[in-house]
C-alpha positions as a Markdown table, in Angstrom:
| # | Residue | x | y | z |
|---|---|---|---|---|
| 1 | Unk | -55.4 | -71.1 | -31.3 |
| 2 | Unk | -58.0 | -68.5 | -29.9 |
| 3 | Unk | -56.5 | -66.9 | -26.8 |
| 4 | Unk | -58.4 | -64.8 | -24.8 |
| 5 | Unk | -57.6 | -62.6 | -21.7 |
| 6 | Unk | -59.8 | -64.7 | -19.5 |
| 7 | Unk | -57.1 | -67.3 | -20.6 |
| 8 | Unk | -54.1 | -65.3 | -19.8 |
| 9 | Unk | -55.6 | -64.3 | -16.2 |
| 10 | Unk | -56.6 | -68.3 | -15.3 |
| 11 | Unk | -52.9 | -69.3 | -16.2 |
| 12 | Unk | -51.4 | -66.5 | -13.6 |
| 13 | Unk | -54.1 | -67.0 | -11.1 |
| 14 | Unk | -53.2 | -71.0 | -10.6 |
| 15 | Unk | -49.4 | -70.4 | -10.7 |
| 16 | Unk | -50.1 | -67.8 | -7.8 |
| 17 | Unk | -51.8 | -69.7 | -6.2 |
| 18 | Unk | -50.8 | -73.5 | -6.7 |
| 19 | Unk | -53.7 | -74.9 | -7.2 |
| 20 | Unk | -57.6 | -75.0 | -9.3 |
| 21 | Unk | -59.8 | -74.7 | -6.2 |
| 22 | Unk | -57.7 | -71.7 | -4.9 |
| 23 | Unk | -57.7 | -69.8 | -8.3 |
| 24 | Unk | -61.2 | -70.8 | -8.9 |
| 25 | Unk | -62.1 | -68.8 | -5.8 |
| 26 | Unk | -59.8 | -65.7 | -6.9 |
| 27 | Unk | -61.5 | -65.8 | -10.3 |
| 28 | Unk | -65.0 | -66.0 | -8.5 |
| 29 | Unk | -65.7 | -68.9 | -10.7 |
| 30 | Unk | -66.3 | -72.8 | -9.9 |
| 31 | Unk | -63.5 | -75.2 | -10.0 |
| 32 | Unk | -65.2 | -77.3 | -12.3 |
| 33 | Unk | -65.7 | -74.5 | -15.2 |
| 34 | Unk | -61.7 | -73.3 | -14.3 |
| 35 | Unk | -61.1 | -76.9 | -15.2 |
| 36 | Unk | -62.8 | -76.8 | -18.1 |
| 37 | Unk | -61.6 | -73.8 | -19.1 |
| 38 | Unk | -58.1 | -74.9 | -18.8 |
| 39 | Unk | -58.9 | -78.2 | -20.5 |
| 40 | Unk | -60.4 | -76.7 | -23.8 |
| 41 | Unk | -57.5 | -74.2 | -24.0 |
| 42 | Unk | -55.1 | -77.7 | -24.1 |
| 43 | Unk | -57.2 | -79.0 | -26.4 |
| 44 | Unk | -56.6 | -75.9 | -28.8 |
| 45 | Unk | -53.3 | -75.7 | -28.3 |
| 46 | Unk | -52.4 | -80.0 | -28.5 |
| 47 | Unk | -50.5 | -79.7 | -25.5 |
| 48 | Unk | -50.3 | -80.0 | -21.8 |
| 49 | Unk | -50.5 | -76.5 | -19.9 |
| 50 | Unk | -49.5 | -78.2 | -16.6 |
| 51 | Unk | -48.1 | -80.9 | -15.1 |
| 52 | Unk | -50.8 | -83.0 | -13.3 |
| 53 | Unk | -49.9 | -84.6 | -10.4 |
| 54 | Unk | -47.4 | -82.2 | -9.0 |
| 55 | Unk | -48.3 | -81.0 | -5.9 |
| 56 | Unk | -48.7 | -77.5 | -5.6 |
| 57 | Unk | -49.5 | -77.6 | -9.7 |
| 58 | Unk | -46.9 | -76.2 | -11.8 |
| 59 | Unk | -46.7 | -75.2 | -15.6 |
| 60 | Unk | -45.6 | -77.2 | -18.0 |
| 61 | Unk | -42.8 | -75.5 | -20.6 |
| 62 | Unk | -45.7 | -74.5 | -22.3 |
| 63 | Unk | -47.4 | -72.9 | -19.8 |
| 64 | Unk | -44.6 | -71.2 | -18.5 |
| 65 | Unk | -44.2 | -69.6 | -22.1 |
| 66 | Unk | -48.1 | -68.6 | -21.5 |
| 67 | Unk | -47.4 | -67.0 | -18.1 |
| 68 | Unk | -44.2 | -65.1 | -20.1 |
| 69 | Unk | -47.1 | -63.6 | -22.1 |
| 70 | Unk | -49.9 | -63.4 | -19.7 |
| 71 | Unk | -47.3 | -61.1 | -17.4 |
| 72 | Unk | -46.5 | -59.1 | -20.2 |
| 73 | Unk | -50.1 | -58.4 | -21.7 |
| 74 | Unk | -52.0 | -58.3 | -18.3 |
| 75 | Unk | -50.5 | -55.0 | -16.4 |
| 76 | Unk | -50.7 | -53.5 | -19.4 |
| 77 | Unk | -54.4 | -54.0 | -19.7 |
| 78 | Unk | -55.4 | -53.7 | -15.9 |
| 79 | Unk | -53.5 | -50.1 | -16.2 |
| 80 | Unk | -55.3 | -49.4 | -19.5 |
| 81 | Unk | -58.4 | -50.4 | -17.3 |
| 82 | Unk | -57.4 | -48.0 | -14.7 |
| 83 | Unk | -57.2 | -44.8 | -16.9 |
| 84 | Unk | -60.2 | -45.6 | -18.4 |
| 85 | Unk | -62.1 | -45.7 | -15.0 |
| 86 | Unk | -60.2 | -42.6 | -14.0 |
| 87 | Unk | -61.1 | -40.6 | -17.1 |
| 88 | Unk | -64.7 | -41.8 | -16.3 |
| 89 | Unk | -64.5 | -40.5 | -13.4 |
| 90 | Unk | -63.5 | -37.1 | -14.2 |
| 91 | Unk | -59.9 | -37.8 | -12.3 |
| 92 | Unk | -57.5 | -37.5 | -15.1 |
| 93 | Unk | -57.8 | -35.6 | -18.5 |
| 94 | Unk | -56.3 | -33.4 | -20.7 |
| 95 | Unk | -56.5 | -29.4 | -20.6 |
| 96 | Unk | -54.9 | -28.0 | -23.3 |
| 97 | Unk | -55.2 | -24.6 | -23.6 |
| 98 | Unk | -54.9 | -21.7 | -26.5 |
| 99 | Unk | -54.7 | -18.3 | -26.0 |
| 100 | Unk | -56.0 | -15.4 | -28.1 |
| 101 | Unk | -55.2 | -12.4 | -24.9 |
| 102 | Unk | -51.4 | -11.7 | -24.6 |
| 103 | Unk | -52.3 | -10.3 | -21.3 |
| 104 | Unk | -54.3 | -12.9 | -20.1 |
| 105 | Unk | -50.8 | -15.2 | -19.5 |
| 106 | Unk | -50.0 | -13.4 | -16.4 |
| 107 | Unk | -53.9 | -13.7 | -15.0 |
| 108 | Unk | -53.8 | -17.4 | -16.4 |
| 109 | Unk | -50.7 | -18.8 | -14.7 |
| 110 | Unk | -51.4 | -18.3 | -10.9 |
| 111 | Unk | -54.7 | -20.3 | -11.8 |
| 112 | Unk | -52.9 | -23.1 | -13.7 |
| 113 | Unk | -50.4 | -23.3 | -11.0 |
| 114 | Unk | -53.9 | -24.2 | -8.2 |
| 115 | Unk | -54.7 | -25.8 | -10.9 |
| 116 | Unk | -52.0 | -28.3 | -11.0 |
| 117 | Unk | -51.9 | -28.9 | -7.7 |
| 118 | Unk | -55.0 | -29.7 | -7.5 |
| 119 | Unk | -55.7 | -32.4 | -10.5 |
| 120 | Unk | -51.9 | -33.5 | -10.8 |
| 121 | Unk | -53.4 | -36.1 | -13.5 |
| 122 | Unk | -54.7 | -33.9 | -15.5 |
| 123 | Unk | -52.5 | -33.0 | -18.8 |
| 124 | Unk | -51.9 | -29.4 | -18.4 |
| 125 | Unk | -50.6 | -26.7 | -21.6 |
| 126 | Unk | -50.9 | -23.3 | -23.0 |
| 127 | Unk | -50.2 | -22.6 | -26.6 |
| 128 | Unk | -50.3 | -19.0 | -28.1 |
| 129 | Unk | -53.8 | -19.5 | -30.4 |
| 130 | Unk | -52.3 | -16.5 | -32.3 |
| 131 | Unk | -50.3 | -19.1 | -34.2 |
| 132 | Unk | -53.0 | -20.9 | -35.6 |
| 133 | Unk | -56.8 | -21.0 | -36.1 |
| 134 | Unk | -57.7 | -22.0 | -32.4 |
| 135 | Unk | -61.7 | -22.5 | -32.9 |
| 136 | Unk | -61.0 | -25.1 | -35.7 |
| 137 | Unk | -58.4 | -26.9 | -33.6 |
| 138 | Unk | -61.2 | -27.3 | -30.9 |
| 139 | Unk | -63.1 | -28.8 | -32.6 |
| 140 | Unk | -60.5 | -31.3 | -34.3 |
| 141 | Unk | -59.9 | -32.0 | -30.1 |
| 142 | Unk | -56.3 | -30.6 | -30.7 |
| 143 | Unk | -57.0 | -28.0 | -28.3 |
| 144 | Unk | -59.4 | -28.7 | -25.8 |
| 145 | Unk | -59.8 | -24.9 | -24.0 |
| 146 | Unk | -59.4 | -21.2 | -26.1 |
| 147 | Unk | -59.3 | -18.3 | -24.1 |
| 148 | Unk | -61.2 | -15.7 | -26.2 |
| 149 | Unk | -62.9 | -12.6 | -25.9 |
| 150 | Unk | -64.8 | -13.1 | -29.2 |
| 151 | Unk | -67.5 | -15.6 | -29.5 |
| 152 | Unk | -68.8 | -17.4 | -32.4 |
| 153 | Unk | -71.7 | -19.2 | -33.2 |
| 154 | Unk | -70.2 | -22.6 | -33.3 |
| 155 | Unk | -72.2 | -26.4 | -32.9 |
| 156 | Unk | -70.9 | -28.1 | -30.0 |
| 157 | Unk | -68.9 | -25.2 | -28.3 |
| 158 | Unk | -69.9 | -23.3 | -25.3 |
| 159 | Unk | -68.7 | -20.4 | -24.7 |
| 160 | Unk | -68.1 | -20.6 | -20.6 |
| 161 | Unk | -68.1 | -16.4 | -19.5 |
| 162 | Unk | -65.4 | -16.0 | -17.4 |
| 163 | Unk | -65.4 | -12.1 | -16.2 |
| 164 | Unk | -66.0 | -8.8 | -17.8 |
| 165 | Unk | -63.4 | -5.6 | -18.5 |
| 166 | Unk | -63.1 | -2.8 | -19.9 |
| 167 | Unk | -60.8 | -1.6 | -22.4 |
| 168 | Unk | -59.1 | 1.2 | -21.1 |
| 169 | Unk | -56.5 | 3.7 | -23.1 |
| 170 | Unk | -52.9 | 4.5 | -21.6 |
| 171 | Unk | -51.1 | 7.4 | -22.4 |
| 172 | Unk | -48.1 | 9.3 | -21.0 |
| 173 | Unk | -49.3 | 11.5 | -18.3 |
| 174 | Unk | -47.2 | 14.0 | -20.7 |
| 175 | Unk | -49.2 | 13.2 | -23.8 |
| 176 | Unk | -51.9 | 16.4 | -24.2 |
| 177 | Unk | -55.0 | 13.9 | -23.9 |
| 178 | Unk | -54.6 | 13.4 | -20.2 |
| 179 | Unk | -56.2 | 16.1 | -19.4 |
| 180 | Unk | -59.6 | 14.5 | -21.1 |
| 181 | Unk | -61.8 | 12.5 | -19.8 |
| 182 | Unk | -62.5 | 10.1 | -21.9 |
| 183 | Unk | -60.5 | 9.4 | -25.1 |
| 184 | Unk | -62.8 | 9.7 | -28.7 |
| 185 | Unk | -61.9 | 7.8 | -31.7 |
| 186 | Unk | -61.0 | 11.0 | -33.2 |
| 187 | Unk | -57.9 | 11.6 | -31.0 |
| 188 | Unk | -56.1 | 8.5 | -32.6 |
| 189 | Unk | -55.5 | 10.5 | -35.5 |
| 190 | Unk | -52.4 | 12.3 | -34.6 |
| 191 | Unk | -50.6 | 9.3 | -32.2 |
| 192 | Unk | -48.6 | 6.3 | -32.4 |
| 193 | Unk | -50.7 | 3.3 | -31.5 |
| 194 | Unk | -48.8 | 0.5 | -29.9 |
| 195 | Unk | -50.7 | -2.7 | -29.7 |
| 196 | Unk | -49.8 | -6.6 | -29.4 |
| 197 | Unk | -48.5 | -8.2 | -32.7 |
| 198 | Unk | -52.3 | -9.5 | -33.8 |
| 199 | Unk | -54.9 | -9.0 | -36.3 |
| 200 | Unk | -57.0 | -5.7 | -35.9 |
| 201 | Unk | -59.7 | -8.1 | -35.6 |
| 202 | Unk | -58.7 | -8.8 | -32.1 |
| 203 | Unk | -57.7 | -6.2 | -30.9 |
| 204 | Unk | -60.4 | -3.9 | -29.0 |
| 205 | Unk | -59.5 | -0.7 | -29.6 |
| 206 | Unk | -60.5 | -1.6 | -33.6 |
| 207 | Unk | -63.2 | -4.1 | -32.9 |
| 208 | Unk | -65.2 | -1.4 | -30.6 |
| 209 | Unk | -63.8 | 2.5 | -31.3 |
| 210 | Unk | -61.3 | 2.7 | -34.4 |
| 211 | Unk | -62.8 | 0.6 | -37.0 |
| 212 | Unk | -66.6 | 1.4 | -36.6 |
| 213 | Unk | -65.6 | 5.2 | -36.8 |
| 214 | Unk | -63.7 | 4.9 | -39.7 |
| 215 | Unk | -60.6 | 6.4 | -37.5 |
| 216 | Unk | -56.5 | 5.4 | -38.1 |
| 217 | Unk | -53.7 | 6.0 | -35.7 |
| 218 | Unk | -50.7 | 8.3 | -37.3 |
| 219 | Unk | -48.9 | 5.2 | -36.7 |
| 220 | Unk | -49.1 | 2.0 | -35.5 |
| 221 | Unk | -46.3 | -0.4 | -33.6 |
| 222 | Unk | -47.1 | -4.0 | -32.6 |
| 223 | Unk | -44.9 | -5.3 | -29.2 |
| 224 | Unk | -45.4 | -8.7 | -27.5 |
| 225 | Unk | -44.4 | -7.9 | -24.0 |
| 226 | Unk | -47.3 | -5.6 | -21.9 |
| 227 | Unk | -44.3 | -4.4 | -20.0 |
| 228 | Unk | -42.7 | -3.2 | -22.7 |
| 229 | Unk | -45.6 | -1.9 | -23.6 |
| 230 | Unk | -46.3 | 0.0 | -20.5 |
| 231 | Unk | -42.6 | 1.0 | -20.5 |
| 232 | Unk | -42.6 | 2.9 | -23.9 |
| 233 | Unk | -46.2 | 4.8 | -23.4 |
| 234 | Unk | -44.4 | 6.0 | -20.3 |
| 235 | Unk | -42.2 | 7.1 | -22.5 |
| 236 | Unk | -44.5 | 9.0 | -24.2 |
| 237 | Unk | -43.4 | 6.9 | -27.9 |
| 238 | Unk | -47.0 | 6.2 | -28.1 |
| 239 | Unk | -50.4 | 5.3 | -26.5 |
| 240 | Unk | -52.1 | 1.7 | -25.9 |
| 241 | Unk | -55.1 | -0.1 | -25.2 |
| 242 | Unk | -55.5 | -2.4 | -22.6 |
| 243 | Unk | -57.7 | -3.8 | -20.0 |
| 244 | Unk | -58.2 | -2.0 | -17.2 |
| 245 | Unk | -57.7 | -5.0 | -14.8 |
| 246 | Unk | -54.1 | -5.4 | -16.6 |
| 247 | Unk | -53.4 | -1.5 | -15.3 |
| 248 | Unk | -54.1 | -2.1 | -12.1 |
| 249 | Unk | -51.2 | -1.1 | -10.7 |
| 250 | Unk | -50.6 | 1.6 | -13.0 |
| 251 | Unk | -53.6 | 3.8 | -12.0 |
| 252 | Unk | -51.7 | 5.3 | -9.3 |
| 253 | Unk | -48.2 | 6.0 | -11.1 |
| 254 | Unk | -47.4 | 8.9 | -12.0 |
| 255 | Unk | -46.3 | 8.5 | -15.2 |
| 256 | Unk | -49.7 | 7.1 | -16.6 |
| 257 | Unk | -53.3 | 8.7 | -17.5 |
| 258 | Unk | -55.7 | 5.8 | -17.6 |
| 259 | Unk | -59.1 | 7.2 | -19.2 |
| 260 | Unk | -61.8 | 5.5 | -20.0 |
| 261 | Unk | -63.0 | 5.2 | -23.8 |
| 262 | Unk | -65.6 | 7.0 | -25.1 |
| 263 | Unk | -68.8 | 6.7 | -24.6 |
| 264 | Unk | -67.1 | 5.6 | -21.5 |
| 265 | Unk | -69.5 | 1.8 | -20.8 |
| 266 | Unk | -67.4 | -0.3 | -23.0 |
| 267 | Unk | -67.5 | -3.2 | -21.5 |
| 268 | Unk | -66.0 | -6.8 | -23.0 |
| 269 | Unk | -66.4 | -10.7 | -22.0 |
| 270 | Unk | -63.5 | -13.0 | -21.7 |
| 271 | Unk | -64.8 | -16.3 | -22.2 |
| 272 | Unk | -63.4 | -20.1 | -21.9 |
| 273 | Unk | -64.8 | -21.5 | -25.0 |
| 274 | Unk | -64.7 | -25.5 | -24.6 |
| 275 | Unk | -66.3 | -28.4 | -26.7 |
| 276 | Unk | -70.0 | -28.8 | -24.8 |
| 277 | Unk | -69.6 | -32.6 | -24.1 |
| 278 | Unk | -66.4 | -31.8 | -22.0 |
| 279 | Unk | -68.1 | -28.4 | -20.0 |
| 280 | Unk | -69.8 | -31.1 | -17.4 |
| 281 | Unk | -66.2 | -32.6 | -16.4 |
| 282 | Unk | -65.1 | -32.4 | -12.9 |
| 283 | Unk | -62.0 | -31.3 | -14.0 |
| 284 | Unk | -63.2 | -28.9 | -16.5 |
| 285 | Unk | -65.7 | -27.4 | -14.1 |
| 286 | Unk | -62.5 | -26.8 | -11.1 |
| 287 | Unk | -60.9 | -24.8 | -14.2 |
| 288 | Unk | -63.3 | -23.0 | -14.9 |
| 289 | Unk | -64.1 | -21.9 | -10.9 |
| 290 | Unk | -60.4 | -21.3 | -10.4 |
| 291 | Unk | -60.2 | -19.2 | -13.4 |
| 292 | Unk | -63.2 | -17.0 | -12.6 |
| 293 | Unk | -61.4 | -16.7 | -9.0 |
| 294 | Unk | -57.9 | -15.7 | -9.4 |
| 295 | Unk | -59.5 | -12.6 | -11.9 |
| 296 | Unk | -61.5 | -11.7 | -8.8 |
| 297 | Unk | -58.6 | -12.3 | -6.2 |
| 298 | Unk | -56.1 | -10.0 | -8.6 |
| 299 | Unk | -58.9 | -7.2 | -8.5 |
């Protein structure tokens, strides 16, 4: 027997509603070709789908076994329906998100959480994109966000700019460089660099001073926390780099000499890189606003 969902929805429609010409009219279809319909689909199946001359018209057993199946199949379609003409409409979605800037969690959050609020059908989550290859997961659509401040020529990503920083070094306000003003590569030589646990390839302090002047750090010490971080430079067990919007409440302690890397313009992008055929989403677009906001609200 070849069922069809037109099928399915002209069986519920005349139980509901007791009767061909009423259905007819809910199906926006003539009672004649609901009839006919109805009496091809008997045909197919050899059996009666109602019982004729009751009055309002009720199913037959058979029928009744095709309502059982029409009731089960048809919410499940209408809803699959309804997604679909939500995700057309930009309502719902999925914004996962990797990260390649430890710091960036505590910018990224207070955005997320507006976020949230406002697209509460959207799919929301952050993963660490130090754990894996983040650019190739993009593309696979595992990911569909990577928060980087390296760009790559890659087909069918932009790169979305979301603000610009400037790597700035920390040290204790004990340590004998803060009396400079500006830190060279050549003062790395005789300290203890403390950086997050990731490749020198993403780190700034390689990617713009260390590695182009041929320069290593005495020592180096990888931590994951930026308090902890900030906690043992003021400690004078070492000296960081960071960016300078993460030290914003450190310019004024005490404890810290925040100095600007030499030549003393260094200036970075973070970017949302994104798959190009999902920039033009609502959703996708809000992120991107809200992002670029909260950096500026946070000063």
């Amino acid at each position: 027997m070849h069922l069809e969902f037109r099928h399915l929805r002209s069986i519920r429609a005349i139980h509901q509603a007791g009767g061909l010409a009423r259905a007819a009219e809910i199906l926006n279809m003539t009672q004649s070709a609901l009839s006919h319909q109805i009496k091809g689909l008997e045909d197919q199946a050899g059996i009666e789908l109602f019982v004729r001359r009751s009055r309002p018209l009720k199913l037959s057993p058979a029928g009744q076994k095709m309502l059982k199946l029409a009731e089960r199949i048809l919410p499940e379609i209408e809803a699959l329906d309804d997604e679909f003409r939500a995700l057309r409409s930009g309502k719902t979605g999925r914004l996962h998100i990797a990260m390649e800037c430890h710091a960036c969690f505590e910018w990224l959050l207070p955005a997320l959480e507006k976020f949230r609020h406002a697209w509460p059908d959207v799919d929301v989550d952050i993963r660490a994109g130090l754990a894996f290859d983040a650019f190739p997961a993009l593309l696979r659509e595992e990911i569909d966000v990577v928060i980087t401040s390296d760009p790559i020529a890659l087909d069918g990503v932009s790169f979305n700019p979301l603000f610009d920083y400037q790597p700035t070094f920390v040290c204790s306000s004990q340590n004998p460089l803060a009396a400079k003003a500006m830190v060279e590569a050549e003062d790395f030589r005789d300290q203890t660099l403390i950086t997050y646990p990731v490749s020198r390839d993403k780190l700034d302090i390689f990617t713009e001073l260390l590695t182009p002047a041929r320069v290593e750090p005495r020592a180096m010490r990888q931590v994951e926390l930026t308090a902890v971080i900030l906690l043992l430079v003021a400690a004078d067990r070492g000296v960081t780099v960071l960016p300078d919007w993460v030290l914003r409440d450190q310019r004024a302690n005490p404890d810290y000499a925040c100095l600007p890397l030499a030549p003393g313009n260094i200036t970075r992008t973070s970017y949302a890189a994104s798959r190009a055929v999902d920039t033009g989403k609502a959703f996708m677009a809000e992120f991107l606003a809200l992002a670029r906001a909260e950096r500026l609200s946070q000063g």
